[in-house]
C-alpha positions as semicolon CSV with decimal commas, in nm:
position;residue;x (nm);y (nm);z (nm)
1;X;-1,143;0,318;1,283
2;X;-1,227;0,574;1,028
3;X;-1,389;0,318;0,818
4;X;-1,651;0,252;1,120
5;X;-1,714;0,594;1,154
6;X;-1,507;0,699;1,416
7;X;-1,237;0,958;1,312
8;X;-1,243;1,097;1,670
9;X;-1,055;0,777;1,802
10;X;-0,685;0,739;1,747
11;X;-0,477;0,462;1,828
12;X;-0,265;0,487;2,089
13;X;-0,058;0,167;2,154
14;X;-0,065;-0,199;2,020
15;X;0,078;-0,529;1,978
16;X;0,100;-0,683;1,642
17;X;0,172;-1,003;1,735
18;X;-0,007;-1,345;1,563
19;X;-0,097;-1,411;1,955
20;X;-0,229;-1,103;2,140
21;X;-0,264;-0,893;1,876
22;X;-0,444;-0,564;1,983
23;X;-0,471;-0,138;1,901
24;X;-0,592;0,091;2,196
25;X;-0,751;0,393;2,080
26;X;-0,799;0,716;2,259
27;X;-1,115;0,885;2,332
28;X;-1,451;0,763;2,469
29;X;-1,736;0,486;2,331
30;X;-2,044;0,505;2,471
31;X;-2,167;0,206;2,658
32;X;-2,480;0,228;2,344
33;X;-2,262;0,250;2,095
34;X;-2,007;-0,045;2,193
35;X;-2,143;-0,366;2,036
36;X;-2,234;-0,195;1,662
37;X;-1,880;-0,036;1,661
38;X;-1,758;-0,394;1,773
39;X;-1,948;-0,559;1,486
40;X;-1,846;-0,342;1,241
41;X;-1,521;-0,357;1,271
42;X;-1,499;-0,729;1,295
43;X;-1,662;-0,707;0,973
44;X;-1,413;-0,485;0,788
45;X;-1,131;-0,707;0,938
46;X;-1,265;-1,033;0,816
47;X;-1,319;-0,808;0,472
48;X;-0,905;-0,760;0,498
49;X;-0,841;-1,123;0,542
50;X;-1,092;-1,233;0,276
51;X;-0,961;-1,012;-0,010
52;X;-0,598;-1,038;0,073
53;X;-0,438;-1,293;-0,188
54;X;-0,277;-1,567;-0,021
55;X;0,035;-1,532;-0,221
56;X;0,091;-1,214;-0,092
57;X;0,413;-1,116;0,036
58;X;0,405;-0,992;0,471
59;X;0,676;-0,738;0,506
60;X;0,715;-0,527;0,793
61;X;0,855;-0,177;0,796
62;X;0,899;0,101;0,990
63;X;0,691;0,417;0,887
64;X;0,574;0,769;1,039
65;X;0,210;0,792;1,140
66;X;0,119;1,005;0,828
67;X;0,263;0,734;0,584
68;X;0,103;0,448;0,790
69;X;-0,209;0,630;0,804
70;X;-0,252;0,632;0,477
């Protein structure tokens, strides 16, 4: 979210899942400002899977926020 802009939302809850996959944030999106904040961040995640190697190892791992923050 902060790379669209949006440091004022912070995830909440999600489900990272191959089917269902989602992140709530909390905090407010105007109705105007929906569809650009949509866009861009469909663009940043097709950015992700684009420049991610496909040899790359998926691990998962318990963190704190902080750590998976950054």
């Amino acid at each position: 979210m902060n790379k669209a802009g949006r440091s004022d939302l912070k995830p909440g809850k999600g489900f990272h899942q191959p089917v269902g996959a989602y992140v709530e944030y909390i905090g407010n999106v105007e109705a105007k400002d929906r569809e650009p904040l949509l866009k861009l961040m469909n663009e940043h995640c097709k950015e992700i899977i684009t420049k991610t190697p496909k040899d790359k190892m998926v691990y998962k791992k318990i963190c704190e926020y902080d750590e998976a923050q950054a």
